[in-house]
C-alpha angles and dihedrals in degrees: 000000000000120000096251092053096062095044088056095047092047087056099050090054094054094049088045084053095052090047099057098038094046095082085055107046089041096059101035084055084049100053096035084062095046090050088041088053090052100041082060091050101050096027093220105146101195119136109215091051087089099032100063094048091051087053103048098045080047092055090043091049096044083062098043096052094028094098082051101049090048092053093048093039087058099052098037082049087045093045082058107044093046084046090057087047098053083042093059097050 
């Protein structure tokens, strides 16, 4: 494996990794304002108050994407295994 090839490969595998986190953390940071936001208004200082709704939006949104995660999860898995094959030869 040449230098350039794993870099490549590195940096396919960042940018495969922030595309398929970006759904969660955008919506988590969505959801922990608004119950900040919340939490000031109302002046209620209580913990879990932002962590249940994180998790539940987080679980929601797990079944919703997750057709979509299994689908990108396999090609990226096949890319690389076809990638590793082409590498060996």
């Amino acid at each position: 494996m040449t230098p350039e090839a794993a870099i490549d490969l590195f940096k396919e595998l960042v940018m495969f990794a922030l595309l398929v986190m970006t759904p969660f953390l955008a919506v988590i940071l969505v959801v922990g304002l608004i119950m900040s936001l919340l939490q000031s208004v109302t002046s209620i200082q209580e913990q879990t108050l932002t962590f249940v709704p994180k998790l539940a939006v987080l679980a929601l949104l797990l079944i919703v994407l997750a057709p979509w995660l299994l689908r990108n999860l396999s090609e990226f898995a096949i890319q690389c295994i076809t990638r590793m094959g082409v590498m060996g030869s």
